[in-house]
PyMOL CGO cylinders between C-alpha atoms (Angstrom):
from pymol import cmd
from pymol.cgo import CYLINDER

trace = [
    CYLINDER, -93.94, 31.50, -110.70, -91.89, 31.86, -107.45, 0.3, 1, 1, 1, 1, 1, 1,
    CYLINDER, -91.89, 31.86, -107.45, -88.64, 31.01, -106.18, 0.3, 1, 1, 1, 1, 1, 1,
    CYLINDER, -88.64, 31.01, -106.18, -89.55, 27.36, -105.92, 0.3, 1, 1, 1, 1, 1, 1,
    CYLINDER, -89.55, 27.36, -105.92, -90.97, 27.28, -109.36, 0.3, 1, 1, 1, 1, 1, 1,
    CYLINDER, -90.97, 27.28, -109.36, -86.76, 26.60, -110.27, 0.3, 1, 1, 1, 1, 1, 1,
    CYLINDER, -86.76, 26.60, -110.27, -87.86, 22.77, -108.99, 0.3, 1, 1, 1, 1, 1, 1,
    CYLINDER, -87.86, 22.77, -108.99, -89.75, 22.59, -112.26, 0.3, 1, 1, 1, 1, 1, 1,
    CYLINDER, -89.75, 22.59, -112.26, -88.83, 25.20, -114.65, 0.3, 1, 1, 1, 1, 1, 1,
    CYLINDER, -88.83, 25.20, -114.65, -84.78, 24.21, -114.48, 0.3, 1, 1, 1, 1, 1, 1,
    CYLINDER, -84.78, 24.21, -114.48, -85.80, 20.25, -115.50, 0.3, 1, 1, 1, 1, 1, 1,
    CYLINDER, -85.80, 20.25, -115.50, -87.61, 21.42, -118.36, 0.3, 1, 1, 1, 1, 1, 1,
    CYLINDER, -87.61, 21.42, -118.36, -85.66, 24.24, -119.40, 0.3, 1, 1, 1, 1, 1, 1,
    CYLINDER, -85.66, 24.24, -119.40, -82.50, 21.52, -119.67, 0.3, 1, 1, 1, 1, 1, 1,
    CYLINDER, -82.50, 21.52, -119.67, -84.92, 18.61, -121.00, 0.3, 1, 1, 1, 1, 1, 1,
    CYLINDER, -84.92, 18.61, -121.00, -87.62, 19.91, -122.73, 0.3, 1, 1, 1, 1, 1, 1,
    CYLINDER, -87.62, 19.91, -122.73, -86.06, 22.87, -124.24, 0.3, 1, 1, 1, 1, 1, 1,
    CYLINDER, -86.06, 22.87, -124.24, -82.64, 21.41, -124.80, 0.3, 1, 1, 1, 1, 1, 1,
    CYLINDER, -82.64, 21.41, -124.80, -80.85, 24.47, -122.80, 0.3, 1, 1, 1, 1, 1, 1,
    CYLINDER, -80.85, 24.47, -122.80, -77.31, 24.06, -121.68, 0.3, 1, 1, 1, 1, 1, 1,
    CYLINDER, -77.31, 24.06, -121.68, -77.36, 23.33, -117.95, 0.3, 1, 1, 1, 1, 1, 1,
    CYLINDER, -77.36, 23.33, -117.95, -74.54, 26.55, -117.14, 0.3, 1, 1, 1, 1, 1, 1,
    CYLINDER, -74.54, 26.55, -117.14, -77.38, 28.85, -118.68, 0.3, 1, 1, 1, 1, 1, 1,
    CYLINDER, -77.38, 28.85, -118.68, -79.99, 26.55, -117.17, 0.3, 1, 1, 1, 1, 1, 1,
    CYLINDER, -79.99, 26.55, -117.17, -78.72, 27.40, -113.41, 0.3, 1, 1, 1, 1, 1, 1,
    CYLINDER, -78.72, 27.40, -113.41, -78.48, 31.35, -114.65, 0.3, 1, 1, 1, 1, 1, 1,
    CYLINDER, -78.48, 31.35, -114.65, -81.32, 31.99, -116.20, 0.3, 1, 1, 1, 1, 1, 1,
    CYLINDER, -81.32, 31.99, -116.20, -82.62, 30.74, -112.56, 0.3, 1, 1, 1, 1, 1, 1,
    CYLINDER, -82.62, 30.74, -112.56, -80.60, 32.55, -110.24, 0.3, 1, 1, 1, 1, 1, 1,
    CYLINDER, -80.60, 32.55, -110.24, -81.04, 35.53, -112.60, 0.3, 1, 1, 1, 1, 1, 1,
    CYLINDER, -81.04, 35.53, -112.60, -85.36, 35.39, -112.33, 0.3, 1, 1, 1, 1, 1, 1,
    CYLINDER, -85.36, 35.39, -112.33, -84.84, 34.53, -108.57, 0.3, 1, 1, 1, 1, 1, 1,
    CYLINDER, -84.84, 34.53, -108.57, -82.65, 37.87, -107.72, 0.3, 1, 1, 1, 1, 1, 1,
    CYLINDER, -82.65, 37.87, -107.72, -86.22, 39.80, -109.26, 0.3, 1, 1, 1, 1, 1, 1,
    CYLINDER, -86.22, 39.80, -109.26, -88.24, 37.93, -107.45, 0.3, 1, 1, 1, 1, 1, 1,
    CYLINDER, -88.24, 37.93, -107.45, -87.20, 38.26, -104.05, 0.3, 1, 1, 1, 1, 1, 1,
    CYLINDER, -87.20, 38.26, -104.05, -86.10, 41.27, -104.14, 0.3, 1, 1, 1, 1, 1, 1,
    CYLINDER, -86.10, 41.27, -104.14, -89.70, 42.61, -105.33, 0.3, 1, 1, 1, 1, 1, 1,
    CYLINDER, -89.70, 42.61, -105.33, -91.63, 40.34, -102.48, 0.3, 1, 1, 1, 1, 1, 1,
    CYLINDER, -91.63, 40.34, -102.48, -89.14, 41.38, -100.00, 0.3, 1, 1, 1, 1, 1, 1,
    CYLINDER, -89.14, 41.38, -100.00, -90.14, 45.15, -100.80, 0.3, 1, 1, 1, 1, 1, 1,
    CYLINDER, -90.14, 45.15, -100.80, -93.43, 44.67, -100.79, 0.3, 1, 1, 1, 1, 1, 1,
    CYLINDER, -93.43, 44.67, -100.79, -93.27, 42.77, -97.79, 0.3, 1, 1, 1, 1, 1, 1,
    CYLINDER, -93.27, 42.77, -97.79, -91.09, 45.96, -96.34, 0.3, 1, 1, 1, 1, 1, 1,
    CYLINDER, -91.09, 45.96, -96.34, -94.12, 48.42, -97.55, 0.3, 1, 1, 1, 1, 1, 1,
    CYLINDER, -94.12, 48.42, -97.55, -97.17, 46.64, -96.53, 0.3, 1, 1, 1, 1, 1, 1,
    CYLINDER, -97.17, 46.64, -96.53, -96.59, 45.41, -93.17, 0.3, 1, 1, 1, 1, 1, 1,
    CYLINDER, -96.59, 45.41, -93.17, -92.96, 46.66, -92.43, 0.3, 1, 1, 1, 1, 1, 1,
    CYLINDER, -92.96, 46.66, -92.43, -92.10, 43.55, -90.36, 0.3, 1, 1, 1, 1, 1, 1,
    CYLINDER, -92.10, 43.55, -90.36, -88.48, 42.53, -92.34, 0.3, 1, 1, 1, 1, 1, 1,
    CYLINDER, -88.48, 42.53, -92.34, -86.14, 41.36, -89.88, 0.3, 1, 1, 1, 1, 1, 1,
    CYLINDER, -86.14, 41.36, -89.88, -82.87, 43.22, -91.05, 0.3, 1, 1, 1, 1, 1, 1,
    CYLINDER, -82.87, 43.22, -91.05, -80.39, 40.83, -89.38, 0.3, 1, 1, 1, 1, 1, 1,
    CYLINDER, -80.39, 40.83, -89.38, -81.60, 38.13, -91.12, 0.3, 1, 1, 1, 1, 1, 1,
    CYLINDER, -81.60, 38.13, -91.12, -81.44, 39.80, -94.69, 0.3, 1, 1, 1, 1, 1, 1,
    CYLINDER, -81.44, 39.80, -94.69, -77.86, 40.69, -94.05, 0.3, 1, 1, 1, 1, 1, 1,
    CYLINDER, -77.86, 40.69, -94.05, -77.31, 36.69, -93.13, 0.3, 1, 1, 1, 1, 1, 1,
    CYLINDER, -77.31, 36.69, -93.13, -79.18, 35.35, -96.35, 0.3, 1, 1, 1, 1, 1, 1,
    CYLINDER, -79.18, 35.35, -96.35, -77.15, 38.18, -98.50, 0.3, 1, 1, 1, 1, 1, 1,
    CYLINDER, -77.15, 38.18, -98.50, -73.74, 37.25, -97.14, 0.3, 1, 1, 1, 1, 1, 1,
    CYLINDER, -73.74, 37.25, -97.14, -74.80, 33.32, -97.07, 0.3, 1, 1, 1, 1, 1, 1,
    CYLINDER, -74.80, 33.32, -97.07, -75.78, 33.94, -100.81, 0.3, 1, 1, 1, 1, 1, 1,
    CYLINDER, -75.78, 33.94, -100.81, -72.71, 35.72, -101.54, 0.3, 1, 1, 1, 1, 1, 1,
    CYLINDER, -72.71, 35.72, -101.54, -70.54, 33.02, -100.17, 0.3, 1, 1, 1, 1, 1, 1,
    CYLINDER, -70.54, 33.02, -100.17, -72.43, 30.46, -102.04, 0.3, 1, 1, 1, 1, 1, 1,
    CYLINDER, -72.43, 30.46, -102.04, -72.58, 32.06, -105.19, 0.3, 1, 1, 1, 1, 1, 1,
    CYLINDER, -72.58, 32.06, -105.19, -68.71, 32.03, -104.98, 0.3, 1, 1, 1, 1, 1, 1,
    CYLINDER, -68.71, 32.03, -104.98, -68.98, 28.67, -104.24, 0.3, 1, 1, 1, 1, 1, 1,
    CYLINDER, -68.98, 28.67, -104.24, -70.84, 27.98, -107.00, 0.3, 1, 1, 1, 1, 1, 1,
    CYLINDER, -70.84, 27.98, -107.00, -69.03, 29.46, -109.35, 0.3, 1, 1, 1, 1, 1, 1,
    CYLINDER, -69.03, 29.46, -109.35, -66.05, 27.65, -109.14, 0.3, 1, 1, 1, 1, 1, 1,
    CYLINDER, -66.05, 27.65, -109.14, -67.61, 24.08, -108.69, 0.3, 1, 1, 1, 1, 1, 1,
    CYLINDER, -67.61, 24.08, -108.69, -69.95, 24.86, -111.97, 0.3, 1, 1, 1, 1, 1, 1,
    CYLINDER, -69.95, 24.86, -111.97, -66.89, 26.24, -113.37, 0.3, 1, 1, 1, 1, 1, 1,
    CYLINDER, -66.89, 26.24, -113.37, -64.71, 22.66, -112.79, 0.3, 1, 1, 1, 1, 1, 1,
    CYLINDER, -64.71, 22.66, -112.79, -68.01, 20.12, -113.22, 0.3, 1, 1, 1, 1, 1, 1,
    CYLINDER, -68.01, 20.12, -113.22, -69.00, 19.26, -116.34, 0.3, 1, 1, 1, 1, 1, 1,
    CYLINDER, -69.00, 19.26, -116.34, -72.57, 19.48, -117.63, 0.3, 1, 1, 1, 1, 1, 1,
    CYLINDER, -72.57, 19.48, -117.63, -73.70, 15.75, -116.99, 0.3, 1, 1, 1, 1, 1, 1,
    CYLINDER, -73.70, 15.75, -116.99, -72.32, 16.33, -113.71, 0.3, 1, 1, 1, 1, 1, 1,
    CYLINDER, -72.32, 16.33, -113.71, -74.30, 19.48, -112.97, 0.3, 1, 1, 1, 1, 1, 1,
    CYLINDER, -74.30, 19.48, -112.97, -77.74, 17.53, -113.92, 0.3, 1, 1, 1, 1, 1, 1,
    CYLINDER, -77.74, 17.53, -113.92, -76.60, 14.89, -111.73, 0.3, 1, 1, 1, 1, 1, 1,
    CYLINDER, -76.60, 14.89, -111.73, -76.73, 16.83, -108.59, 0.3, 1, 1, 1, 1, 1, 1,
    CYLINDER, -76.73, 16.83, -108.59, -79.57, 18.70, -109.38, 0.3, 1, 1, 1, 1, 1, 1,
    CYLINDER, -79.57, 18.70, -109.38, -81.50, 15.47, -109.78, 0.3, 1, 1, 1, 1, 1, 1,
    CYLINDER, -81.50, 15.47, -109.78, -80.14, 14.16, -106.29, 0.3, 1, 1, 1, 1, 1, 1,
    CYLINDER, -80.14, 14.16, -106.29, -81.08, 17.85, -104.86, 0.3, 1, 1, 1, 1, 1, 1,
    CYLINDER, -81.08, 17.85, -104.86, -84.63, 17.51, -106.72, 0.3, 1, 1, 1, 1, 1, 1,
    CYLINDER, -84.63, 17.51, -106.72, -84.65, 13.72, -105.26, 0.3, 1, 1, 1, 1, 1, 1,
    CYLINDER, -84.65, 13.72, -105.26, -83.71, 14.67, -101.94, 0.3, 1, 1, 1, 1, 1, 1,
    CYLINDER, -83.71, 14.67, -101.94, -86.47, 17.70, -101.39, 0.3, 1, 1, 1, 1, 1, 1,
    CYLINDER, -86.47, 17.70, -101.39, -88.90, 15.26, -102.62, 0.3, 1, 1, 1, 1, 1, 1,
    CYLINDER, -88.90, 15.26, -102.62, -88.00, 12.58, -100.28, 0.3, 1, 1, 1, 1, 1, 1,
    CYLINDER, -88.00, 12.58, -100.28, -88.23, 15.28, -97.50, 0.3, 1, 1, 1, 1, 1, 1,
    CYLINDER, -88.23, 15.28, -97.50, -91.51, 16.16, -98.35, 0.3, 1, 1, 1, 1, 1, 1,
    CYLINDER, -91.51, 16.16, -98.35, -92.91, 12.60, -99.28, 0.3, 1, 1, 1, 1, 1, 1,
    CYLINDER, -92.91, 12.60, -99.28, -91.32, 11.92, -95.19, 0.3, 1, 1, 1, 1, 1, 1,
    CYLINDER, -91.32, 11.92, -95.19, -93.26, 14.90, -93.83, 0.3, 1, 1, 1, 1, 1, 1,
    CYLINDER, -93.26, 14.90, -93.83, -96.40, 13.77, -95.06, 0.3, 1, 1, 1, 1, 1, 1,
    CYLINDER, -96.40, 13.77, -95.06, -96.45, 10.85, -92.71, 0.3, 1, 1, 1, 1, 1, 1,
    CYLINDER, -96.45, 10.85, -92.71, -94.90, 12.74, -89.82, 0.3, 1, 1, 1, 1, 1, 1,
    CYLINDER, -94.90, 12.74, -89.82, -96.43, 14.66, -87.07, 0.3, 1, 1, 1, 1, 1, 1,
    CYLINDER, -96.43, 14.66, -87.07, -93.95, 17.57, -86.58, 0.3, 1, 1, 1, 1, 1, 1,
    CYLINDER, -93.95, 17.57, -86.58, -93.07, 18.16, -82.58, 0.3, 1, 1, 1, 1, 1, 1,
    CYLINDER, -93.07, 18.16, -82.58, -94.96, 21.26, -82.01, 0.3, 1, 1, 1, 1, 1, 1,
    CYLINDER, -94.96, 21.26, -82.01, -97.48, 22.10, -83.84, 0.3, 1, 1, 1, 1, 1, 1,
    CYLINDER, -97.48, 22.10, -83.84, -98.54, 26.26, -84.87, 0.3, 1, 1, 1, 1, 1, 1,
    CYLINDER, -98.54, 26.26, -84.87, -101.78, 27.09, -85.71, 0.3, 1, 1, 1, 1, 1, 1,
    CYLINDER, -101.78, 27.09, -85.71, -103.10, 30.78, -85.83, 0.3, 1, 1, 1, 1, 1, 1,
    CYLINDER, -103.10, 30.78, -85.83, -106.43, 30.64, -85.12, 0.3, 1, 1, 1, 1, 1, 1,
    CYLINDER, -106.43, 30.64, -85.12, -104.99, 29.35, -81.22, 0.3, 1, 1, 1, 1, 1, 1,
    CYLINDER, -104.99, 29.35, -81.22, -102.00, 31.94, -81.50, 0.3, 1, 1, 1, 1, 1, 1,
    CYLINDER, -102.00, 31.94, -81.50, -104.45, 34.63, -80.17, 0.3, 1, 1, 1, 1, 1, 1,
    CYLINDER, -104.45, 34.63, -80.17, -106.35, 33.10, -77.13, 0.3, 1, 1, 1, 1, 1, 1,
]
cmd.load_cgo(trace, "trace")
């Protein structure tokens, strides 16, 4: 499962297996740390195209948020937790469902990148 496999394992982790949401959230950041570290690698190896500058943003952007997060998870309690993580689940559906019926402004395609 990948990073956004956390939109449906963290649900049924809390409601289906009955988890506490503090070890819930984790459990997830804990499997998410392995896996992008691993594809990042690998991504490193095979094709050595990692743009530095923006690994060094997303670390210290995680690093500030993880902060962050700690002390809001550490002051909400658990209902409150499941609350926004249902209006964060609600709100990346909704932004999908929306670009399903939008044409995006400029549109990429590869097989017109090379000509």
């Amino acid at each position: 499962m990948g990073v956004g496999g956390g939109f449906i394992m963290v649900p049924a982790m809390i409601y289906l297996l009955g988890m506490p949401t503090k070890v819930v959230v984790g459990t997830s950041l804990f499997q998410i740390t392995f896996v992008t570290a691993f594809t990042t690698l690998m991504h490193a190896v095979s094709y050595n195209t990692v743009d530095v500058m923006l690994a060094v943003l997303l670390i210290v952007g995680g690093v500030i948020g993880a902060q962050v997060g700690t002390t809001l998870g550490a002051r909400l309690r658990a209902e409150q937790l499941r609350i926004l993580l249902a209006l964060l689940v609600l709100a990346v559906c909704g932004k999908l469902a929306l670009d399903l019926f939008l044409t995006p402004d400029d549109l990429f395609s590869i097989s017109t990148r090379g000509a």
